[in-house]
N, C-alpha and C positions, 0 to 999 in steps of 0.2 A: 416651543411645543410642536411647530408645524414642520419641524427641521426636517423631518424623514418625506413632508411632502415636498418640499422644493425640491430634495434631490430626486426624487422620481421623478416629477415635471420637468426638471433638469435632464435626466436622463431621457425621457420621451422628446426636448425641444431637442437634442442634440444629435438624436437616430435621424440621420440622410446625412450630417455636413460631415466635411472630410477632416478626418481626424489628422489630430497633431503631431508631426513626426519631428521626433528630435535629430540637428543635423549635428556636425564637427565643425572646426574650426572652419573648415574650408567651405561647406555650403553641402557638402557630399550627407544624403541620410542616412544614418544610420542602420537604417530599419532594410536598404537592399533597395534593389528598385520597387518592390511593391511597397514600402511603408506610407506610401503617397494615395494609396487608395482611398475613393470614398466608399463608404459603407454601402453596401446596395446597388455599387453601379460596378461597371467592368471596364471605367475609364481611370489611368493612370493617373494622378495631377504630382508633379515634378517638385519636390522641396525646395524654397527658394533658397539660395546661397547667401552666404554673410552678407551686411548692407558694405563693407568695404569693397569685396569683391565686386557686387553689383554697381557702386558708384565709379570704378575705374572701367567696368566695360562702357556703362553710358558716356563717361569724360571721351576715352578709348573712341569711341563710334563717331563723335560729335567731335571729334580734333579729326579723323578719318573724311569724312564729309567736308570739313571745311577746307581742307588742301585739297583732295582730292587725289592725291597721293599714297604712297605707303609713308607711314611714320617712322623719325628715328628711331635706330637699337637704342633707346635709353632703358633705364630702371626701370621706368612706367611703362614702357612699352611692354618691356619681358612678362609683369605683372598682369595690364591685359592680353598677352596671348594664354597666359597660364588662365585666365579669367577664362577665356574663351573653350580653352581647350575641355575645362572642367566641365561648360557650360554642353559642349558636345557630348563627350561622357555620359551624363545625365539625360541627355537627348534620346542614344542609340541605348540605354538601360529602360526608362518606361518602354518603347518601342519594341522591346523584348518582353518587356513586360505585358504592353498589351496584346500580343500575337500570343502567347503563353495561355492568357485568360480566355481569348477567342476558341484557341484548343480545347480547353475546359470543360468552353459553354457548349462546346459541339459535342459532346462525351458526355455532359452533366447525367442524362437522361439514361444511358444505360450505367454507367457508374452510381445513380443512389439507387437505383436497382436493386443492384447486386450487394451492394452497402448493405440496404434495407431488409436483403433477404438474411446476409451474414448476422446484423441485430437481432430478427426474428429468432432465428437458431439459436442466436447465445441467452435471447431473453427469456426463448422455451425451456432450453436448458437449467435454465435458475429459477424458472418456476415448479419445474416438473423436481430438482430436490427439493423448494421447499416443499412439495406436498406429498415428498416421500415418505414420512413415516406414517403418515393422512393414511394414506393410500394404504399403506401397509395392512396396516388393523382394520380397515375395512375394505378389503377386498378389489380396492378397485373404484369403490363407490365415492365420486366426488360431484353428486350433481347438487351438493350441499353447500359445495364452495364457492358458489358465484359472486355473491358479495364483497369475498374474501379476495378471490382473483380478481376485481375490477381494483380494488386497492391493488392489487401487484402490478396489473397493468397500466395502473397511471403512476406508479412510480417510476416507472421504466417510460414512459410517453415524453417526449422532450415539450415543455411547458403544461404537463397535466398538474402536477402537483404546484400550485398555485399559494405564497403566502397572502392570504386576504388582509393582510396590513398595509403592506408595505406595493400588493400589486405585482411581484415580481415573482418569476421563477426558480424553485428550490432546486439547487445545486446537489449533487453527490456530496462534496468535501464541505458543506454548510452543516453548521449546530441547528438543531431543528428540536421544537417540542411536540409533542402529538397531544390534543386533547381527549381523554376519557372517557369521555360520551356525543361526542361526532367522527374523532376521529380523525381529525382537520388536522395537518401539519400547518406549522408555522416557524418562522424563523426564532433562533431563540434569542436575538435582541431587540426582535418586534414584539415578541409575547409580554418581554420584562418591561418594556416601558408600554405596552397596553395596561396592565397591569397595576403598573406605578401610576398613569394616569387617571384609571376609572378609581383607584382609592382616595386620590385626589378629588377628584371632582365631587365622589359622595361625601367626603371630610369638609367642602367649602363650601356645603350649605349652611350652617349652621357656624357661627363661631365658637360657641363656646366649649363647643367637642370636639374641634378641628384638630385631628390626627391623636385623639387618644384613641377612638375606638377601632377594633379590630374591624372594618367594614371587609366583604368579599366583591371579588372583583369577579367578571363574567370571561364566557370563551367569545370572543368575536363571533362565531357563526350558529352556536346551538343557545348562547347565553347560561350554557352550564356554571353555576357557581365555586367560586374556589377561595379558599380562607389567606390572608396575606401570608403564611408560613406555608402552601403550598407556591408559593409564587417560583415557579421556577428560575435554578442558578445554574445547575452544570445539564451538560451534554449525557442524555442517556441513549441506549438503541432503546428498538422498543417494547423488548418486553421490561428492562429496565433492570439487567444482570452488570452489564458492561459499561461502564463511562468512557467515554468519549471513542465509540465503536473504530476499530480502523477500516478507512477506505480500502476496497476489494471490489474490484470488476467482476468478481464472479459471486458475488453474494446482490442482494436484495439492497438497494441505498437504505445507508440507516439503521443496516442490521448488522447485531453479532454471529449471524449462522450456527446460534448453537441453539437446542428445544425450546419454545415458548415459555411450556411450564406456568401459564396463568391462569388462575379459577374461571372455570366458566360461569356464562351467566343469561339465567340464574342458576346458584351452584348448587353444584350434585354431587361435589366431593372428588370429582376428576382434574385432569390438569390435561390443559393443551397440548398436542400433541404435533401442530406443525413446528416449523422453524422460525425461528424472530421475523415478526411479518408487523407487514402496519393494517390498518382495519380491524373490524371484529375477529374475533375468535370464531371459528365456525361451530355449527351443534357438535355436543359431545358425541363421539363415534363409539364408545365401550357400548358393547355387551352384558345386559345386565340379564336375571331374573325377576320378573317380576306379574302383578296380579290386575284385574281389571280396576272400576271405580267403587261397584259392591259385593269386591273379592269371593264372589260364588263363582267365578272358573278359575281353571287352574293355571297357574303360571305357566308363563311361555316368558322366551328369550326375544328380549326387545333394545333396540337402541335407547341409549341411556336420555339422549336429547328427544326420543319420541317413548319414554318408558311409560306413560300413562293412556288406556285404550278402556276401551266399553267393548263389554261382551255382548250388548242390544237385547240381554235380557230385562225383564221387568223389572226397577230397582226393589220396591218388598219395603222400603222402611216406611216407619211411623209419621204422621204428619206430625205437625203441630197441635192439630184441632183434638189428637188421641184418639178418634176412630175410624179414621183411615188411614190405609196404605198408598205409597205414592206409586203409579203408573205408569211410569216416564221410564224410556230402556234407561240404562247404566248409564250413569251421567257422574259427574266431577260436581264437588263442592255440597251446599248443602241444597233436597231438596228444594221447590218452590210450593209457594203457596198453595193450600188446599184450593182445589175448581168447585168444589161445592157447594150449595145454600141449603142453610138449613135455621128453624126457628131455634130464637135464642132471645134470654130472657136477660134484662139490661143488669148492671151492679146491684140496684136496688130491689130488683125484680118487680118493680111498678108497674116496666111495660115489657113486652114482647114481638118479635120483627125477625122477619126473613133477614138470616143478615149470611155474607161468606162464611166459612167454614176454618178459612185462614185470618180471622179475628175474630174469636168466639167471645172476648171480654170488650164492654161496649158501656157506653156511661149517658142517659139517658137528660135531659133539658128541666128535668123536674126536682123542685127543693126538697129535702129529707123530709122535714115538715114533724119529723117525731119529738116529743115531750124530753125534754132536759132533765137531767135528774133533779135539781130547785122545784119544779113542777110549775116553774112559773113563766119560763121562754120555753121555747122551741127553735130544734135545729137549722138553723139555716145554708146548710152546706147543700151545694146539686147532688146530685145522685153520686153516694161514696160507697167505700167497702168499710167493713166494721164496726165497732162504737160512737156513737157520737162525740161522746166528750163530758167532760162538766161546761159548768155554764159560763161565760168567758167573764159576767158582773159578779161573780162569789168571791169571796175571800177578801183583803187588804187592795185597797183603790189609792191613788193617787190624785192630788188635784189636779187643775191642768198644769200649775208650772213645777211639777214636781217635787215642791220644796215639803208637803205635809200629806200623810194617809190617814184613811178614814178606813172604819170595818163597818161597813153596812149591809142590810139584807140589797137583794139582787135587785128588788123591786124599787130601789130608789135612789138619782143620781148621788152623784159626788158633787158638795158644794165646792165654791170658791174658796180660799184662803184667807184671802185680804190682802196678803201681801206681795212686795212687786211684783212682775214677771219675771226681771231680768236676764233673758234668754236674750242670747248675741242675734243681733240682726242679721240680714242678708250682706250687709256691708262687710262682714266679719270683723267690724273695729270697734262698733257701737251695741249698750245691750236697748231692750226694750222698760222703758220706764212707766210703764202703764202697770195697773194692776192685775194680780192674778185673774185672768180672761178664760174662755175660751174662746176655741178657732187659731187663724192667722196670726202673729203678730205686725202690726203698719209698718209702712215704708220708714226708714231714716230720715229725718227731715234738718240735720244736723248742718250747718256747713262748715269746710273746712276749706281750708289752702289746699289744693289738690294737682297735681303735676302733671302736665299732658302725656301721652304714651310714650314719646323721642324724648321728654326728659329736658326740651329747650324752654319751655315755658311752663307759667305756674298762675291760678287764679282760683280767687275764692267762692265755694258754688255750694249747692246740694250736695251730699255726700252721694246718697243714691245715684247722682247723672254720672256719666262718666265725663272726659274729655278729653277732647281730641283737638288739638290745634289745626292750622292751616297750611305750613310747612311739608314743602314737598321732599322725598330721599334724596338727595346728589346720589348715592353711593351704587357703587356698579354692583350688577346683577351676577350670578354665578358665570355667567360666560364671559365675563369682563369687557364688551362690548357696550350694553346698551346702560341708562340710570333707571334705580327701582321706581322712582319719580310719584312714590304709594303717599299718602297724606299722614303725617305723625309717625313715620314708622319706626317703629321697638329698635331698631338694627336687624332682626331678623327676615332682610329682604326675599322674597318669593323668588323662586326660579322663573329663568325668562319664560314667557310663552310665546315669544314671537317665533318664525319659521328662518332656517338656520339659512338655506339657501347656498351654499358656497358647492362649487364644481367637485364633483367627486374624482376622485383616484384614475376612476374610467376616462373621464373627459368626456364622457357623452351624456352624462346627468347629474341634478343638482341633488343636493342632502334635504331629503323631507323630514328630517327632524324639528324637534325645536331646538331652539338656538341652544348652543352648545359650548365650552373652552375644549381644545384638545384637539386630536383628530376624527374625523369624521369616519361613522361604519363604511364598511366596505360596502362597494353596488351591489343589492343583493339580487340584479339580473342577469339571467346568464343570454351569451350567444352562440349563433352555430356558424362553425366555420366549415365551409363546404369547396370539393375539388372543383377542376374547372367545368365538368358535363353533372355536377350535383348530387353526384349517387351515395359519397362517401361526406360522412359529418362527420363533425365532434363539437360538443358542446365545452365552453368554457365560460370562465366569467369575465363578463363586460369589462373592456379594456386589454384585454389580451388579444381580440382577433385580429391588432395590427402587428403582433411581435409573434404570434404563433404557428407555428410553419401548419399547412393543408393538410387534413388526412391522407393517406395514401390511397390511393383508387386503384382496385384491381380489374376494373373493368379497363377495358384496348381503345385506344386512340382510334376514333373514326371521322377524323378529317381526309379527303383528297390525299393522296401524292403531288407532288410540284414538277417529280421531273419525267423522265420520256419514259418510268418503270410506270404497268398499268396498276399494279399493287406496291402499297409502301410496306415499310418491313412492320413486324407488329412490336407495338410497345403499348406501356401503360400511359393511362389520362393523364395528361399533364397540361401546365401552365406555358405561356409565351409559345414561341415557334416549336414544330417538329423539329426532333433532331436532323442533323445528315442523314440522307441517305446513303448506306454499307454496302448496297447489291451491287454485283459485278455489273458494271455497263455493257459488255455485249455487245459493242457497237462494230461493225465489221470495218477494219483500219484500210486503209486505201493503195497501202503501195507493197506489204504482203499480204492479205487478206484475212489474217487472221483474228480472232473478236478480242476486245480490249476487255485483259483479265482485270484492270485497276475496279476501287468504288467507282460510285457515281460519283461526275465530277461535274454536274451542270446547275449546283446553285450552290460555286465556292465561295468563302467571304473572300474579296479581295481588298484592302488599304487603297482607299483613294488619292492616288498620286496629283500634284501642283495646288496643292494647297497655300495658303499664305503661312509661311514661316514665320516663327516669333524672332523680333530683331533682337533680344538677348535676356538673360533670364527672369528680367522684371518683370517681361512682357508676359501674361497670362496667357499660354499656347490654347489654340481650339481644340479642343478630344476628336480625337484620330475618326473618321470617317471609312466608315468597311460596306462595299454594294455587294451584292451576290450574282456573279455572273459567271456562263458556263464556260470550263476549263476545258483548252486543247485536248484529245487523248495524250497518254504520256505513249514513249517508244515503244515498240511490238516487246514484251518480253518472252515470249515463246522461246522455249529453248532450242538450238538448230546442233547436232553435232558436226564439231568441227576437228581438222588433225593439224596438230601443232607444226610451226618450220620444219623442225627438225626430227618429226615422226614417234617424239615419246610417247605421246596420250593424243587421245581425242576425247574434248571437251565441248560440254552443251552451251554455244554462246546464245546471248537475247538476237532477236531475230533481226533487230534495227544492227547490231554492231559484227554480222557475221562477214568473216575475211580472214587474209593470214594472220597468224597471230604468233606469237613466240611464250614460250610455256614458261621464261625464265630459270628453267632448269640448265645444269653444263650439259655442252655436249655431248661428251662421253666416248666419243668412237676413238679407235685404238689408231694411235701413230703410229709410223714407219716402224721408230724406235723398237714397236712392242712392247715398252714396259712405263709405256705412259700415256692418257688420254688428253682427249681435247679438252682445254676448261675452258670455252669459248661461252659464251651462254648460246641457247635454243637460236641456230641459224640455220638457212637453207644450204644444203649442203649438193650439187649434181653428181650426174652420174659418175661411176669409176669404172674403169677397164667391162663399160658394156652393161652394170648390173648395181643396184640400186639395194643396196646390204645396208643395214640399219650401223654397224660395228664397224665397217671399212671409213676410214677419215679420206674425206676429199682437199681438194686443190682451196677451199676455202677455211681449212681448220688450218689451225696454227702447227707451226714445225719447231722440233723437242729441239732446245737449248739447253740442257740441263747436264752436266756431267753422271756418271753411273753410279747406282743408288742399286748394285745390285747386291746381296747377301754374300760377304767373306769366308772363307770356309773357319772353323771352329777353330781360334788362340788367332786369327789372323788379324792385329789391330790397322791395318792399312787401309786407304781407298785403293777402289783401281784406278790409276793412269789415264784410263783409254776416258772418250767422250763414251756418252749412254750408246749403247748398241745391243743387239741382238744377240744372240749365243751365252755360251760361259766367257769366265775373266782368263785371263792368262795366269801361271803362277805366280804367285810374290816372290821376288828375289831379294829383299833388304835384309839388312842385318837385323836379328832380333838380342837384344840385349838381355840376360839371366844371369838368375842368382843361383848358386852352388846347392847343392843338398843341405851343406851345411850351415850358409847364407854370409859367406865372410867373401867369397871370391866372385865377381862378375865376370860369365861367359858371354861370346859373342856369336852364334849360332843362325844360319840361314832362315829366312822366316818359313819357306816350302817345307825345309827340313823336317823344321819340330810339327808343323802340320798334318806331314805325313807319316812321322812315326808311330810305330806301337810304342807299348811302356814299357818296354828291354828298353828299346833304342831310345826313349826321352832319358831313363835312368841315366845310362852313358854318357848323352850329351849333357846333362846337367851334373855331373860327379868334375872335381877339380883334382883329382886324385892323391889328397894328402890326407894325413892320419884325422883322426875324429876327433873335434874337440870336444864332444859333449861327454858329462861326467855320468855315471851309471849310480845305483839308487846305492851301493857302498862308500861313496864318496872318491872312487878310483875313476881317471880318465880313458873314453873306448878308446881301443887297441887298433879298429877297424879303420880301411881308408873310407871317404867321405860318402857314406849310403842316404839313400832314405828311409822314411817312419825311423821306429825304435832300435836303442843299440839293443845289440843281444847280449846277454847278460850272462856273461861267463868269465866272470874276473878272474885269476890265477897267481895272480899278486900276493906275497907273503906278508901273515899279521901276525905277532903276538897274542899270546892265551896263557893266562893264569889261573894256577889254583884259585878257591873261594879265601884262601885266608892271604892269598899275595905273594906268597913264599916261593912257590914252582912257577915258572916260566916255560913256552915252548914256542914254535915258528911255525904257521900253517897255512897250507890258499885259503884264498879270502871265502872262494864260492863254495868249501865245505863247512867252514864255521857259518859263513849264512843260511847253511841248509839243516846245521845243526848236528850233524853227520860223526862231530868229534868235541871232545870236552876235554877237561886238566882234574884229574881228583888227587886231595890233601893226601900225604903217606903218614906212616907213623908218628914221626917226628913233630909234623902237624900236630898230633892229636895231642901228642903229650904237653907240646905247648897250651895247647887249650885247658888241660884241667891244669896244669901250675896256676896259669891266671885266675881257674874257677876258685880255687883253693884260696887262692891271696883277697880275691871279693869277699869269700864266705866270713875267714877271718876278719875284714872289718866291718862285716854287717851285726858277727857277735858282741864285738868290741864297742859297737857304736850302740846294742842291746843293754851292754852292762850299764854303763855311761847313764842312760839315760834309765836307768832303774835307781841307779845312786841318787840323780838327781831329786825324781821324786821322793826318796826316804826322805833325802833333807830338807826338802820342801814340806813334808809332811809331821818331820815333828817340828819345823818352826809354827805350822800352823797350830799344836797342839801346846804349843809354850802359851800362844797368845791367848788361847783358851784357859791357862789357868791365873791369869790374873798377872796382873804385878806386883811386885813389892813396892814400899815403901818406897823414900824419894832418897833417904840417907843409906839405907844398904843397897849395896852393890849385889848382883844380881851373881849366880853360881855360875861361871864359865868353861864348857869344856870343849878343851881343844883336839883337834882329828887332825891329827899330822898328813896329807897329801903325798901319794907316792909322787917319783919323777914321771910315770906311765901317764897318771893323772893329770897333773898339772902341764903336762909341753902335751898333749896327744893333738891339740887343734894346730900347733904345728909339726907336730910329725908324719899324721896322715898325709896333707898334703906333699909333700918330699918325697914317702916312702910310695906314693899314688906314679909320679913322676919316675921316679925309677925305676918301679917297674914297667911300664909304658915303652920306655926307652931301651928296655931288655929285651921287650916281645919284639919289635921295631929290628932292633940289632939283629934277632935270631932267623927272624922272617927274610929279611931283605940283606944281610951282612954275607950268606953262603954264598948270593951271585955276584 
């Protein structure tokens, strides 16, 4: 049950020691050289390396020591230097590490600063939307949401929002529940086993109802009540649209960011109108119409959360008392009581008395006293309203034990009966055996075997006593600690009352309860954590001011300065030393005189050097040791202009390193050659012929070994000859080797030649002077000797031309029939061949007409035979026979023959005359 407090205590014993850093195989951690740190300090502590490793550096050391010697190269050797060298490693890594941390702690101070100011901006930021649609509907007006923004502002507060269960700090990325009616965030696996615990604890007072009844379990901080099916299970924001809200840096922890939307309260029929927020709900902002308390003035426009007002006129209603009016300006609810006195005569009207105004009806100390209608009692009631009554002795009487009635006048009792009483005793087991009585019936006097309260013993006694044996409880109390130790108890043991006593969550106070199973309520003390000069608080709950960072102090650090400035720079109140000082030192330097731009440098941390050394990595090293002590000025760095060896620029050196210098640029000045420079780098170059030219190359640059690199004239592929020199190249005189116009013949032509010619003379020289072998677009070869571009297209070559039907032939140049210029037309004889042939088609298109007209008759009366039936099976059917001309029966071979001959006729006629 206490599991969630050990690990907190767990948690609390563990803040200061240096946590656990996982290493590798070799000793090396994983975690970098910081993984070694303790929490809270700015001292490095070194991961120790494997126990193998450690155990060959101690062997390693202690075989070292005993010879006094260097150790063989064996296997174990190599393994302790590798021991060692890791061991160095790890050395020169904290050592980086703690000069890294130094840097830090020098910076911390204006670094959360600037942090602090960047959080403010982003937190204003997310507050100022959530209170924008607020803001919106009314105007601007939020001096209503203070309550509201101190919930926004402790969410956003690193340790304000506080679970009182468990003691610790709610996270952003934490399930959290809110309660209802405080308002209290809580983790949501602290709520459910609060929860599950207090039902418990009400279910095991009692055994015999233990866990049927529905009991309600409380909020830890208001004790608001909640039924077990409220018992929270999943993750809501808070107005309770979204499950399990996503984490967003720019939203409110905890929220969906989208409109509230919850009833206000008490409700008026409006809906919230900020954004998912934790805390109350602010008053409603609408605009309503509305009237005073004794709606005699006229409506006016009021805020919905202030819609009720008095117009401080006279209220005018009726009292109570019926004649008066009530006095009092315009008030809410029901008048008060009448202020007046006035005589008033009691129920009975017997007596009379000053009495208020606001109880006019009053019941006086005296008996009715008036005549019964029997005429024989009188009323005995105090002072009533109405009838008295009949007379309570009239009518049908009963004896005392109720078993017989009598009808007698009023004037005279009810006897006895005679017979038993039998009315059940006080015992409720036993009746009364006496006779119809009146009064009492007597005690039981009966005895019986009677069994003491715990049910262990039994003894025969009075019925009337009770008994109680002498047997004390064993059996433990609801807190399961102490024994009930009650005399005969039922089972129904009493909760403890002793005092609980056990340390609270805080660790600064004990639990004033009574003794208790479970965990104990949270301190409900709060403390104030305040900055270092006390201006700035903040209140939390006990047990948080050792984990909870100081408020911020906006008021300036007024300690002293430490070093030779009369004022230190300004910063905010803070904790431990002043930072560095930033200001220029100013100190006038001694051997150029000019003031040292650096910070100040007179209280630097420096690493206390000859310390004792750890003899190897078992050995627990001492944390590094840093004094503060004033630092040399560093070099003048004042800039001096200086002109480089060799006069390219002048450059601003620091004033400690001013001298010649070489700008590492080339040279650049022009050789003899002329057509090439120095690439010496920036040197000092003396005078030439008298005069000191930035361009002219001296006796110190280098001299041009380069052969000539000067531009060929245009087709010329050769180098020149000569070494690099001055002027133009001389001509090329090589042979230049070319191909023909036509590209079949290789020329061999001067290289100056072709360089210098126009396009006549290249034409010339590149013509091999034989006929043309390229073919022209008629399929005919040019005529031309070997040109260039296009041949010209004037073939004169004779072709053949015939008529359209084949028959006439003629011989013509080529380059008129390609222009079109001349044709071949059919003559008579032509034509007459053509209708023979039309004449010979016609004839068998009629032929092939008849044919197939025949066909279908006879296709047609066969069809009309099968229409009329058959005969019989023994007559032969009427046959008649159509004798087939020769035309008919050969014409599918005659056509084809007579098709053929004449084919071979036209053929003959057309092509036989040439």
């Amino acid at each position: 049950m206490d599991a969630w407090r050990q690990v907190a205590a767990g948690r609390g014993r563990a803040r200061g020691r240096a946590a656990a850093v996982p290493s590798s195989g070799n000793g090396v951690p994983l975690g970098g050289a910081g993984g070694g740190r303790v929490k809270g300090s700015g001292n490095a502590v070194p991961s120790v390396p494997s126990p193998g490793g450690a155990a060959t550096l101690a062997a390693s050391g202690r075989r070292q020591r005993s010879t006094g010697g260097e150790a063989p190269q064996t296997p174990g050797a190599s393994a302790e230097l590798t021991s060692q060298r890791k061991f160095e490693e790890i050395k020169k890594a904290n050592e980086a590490a703690a000069r890294k941390l130094v840097e830090e702690n020098c910076s911390s101070s204006s670094s959360e600063e600037e942090g602090d100011e960047d959080l403010e901006g982003k937190q204003g930021k997310i507050v100022a939307n959530t209170f924008i649609s607020y803001t919106t509907h009314t105007d601007g007006d939020i001096h209503e949401l203070e309550r509201t923004k101190q919930y926004l502002n402790e969410a956003f507060q690193a340790g304000a929002m506080t679970c009182l269960i468990c003691i610790a700090s709610v996270k952003r990325n934490q399930a959290v529940w809110s309660c209802s009616g405080c308002f209290c965030i809580f983790h949501m696996p602290c709520i459910q086993k609060w929860a599950k615990d207090s039902q418990f604890l009400v279910s095991s007072v009692t055994d015999e109802d233990f866990g049927k009844k529905d009991y309600p379990w409380p909020c830890p901080k208001c004790r608001f009540e909640y039924k077990r099916s409220e018992t929270p299970s999943r993750y809501y924001c808070y107005c309770g649209k979204v499950e399990d809200p996503p984490l967003d840096p720019w939203l409110v922890p905890h929220s969906c960011g989208q409109v509230c939307e919850r009833e206000f309260k008490p409700p008026c029929g409006h809906k919230c109108l900020l954004l998912c927020h934790p805390g109350p709900c602010p008053p409603c902002p609408k605009m309503i119409t509305t009237t005073c308390y004794c709606k005699k003035a006229k409506p006016i426009p009021r805020r919905c959360s202030a819609k009720q007002w008095s117009c401080q006129l006279p209220c005018g209603r009726k009292l109570l008392c019926g004649q008066h009016r009530c006095e009092n300006p315009c008030h809410a609810g029901t008048c008060q009581p009448c202020p007046r006195v006035s005589r008033q005569k009691c129920v009975c009207g017997k007596k009379e008395a000053e009495r208020s105004c606001a109880s006019p009806v009053w019941h006086c100390d005296q008996v009715c006293g008036k005549t019964l209608p029997c005429g024989n009692h009188t009323c005995e009631q105090v002072c009533h309203v109405g009838a008295c009554g009949a007379c309570p002795r009239s009518g049908k009487r009963s004896c005392p034990c109720q078993k017989s009635k009598f009808s007698l006048p009023c004037t005279e009792d009810v006897p006895t009966c005679g017979d038993s009483c039998d009315k059940v005793l006080e015992c409720g087991i036993h009746r009364c055996s006496q006779r119809c009585h009146r009064g009492p019936c007597e005690t039981c006097r009966q005895e019986v075997e009677k069994q003491c309260r715990c049910g262990k013993h039994t003894k025969r006694m009075p019925c009337h006593k009770p008994y109680l044996c002498e047997t004390k409880c064993i059996k433990m109390r609801d807190c399961q600690k102490h024994q009930c130790r009650r005399k005969c108890c039922p089972g129904n043991c009493l909760p403890c009352d002793q005092n609980c006593g056990r340390t609270l969550g805080c660790r600064n106070h004990k639990c004033p309860s009574v003794c208790h199973r479970g965990s104990c309520y949270p301190c409900p003390e709060t403390v104030e954590v305040r900055c270092n000069c006390g201006n700035a608080k903040v209140t939390v709950p006990c047990g948080r001011e050792r984990t909870t960072r100081p408020p911020k102090c906006k008021e300036l650090c007024s300690r002293p300065p430490t070093c030779h400035h009369t004022s230190q720079e300004k910063h905010r109140c803070h904790f431990g030393s002043c930072p560095p000082c930033h200001q220029p030192c100013q100190k006038v330097l001694e051997k150029c005189g000019h003031s040292c731009p650096a910070s100040c440098h007179d209280q630097a941390l420096v690493k206390q050097t000859g310390r004792h050394q750890p003899i190897g990595p078992w050995e627990q090293p001492a944390e590094p040791a840093f004094i503060q002590t004033a630092l040399p000025c560093p070099p003048c760095q004042v800039p001096i202009p200086v002109e480089c060896l060799g006069k390219h620029e002048v450059s601003p050196l620091p004033c400690y390193a001013v001298g010649p210098y070489s700008c590492k640029r080339l040279c650049g000045r022009m050789l003899s050659c002329q057509n090439h420079t120095c690439m010496k780098e920036c040197h000092q170059v003396t005078q030439v012929d008298g005069c000191t030219g930035k361009n002219k190359a001296g006796p110190e640059c280098l001299q041009c070994e380069e052969g000539c690199s000067k531009p060929r004239p245009l087709g010329c592929p050769h180098p020149c000859v000569m070494p690099c020199h001055p002027g133009k190249c001389p001509p090329c005189v090589q042979m230049l080797r070319l191909k023909c116009h036509c590209k079949i013949t290789s020329l061999y032509v001067e290289c100056r030649k072709i360089t210098t010619a126009d396009i006549n003379e290249k034409n010339l020289l590149s013509c091999c002077k034989n006929q043309c072998p390229k073919e022209l677009p008629c399929g005919h070869r040019c005529k031309e000797v070997c040109h260039p571009g296009e041949c010209p297209f004037n073939c004169n070559q004779k072709v053949k031309l015939r008529c359209p039907c084949k028959r006439i032939k003629r011989e013509l140049p080529c380059n008129k029939i390609r222009e079109n210029q001349v044709s071949v037309e059919c003559d008579a004889t032509c034509k007459e061949m053509k209708r023979k042939a039309s004449e010979i088609k016609e004839a068998e298109a009629n032929a092939a007409l008849e044919e197939e007209k025949r066909r279908q008759q006879a296709e047609l009366e066969a069809f009309e035979n099968r229409l009329k039936g058959r005969r019989k099976k023994n007559k032969k059917r009427d046959e008649v026979a159509v004798e087939l001309s020769v035309w008919q029966k050969y014409k599918s071979y005659l056509l084809p023959v007579f098709g053929v001959m004449v084919a071979v006729l036209v053929w003959y006629i057309a092509y036989g005359v040439d």
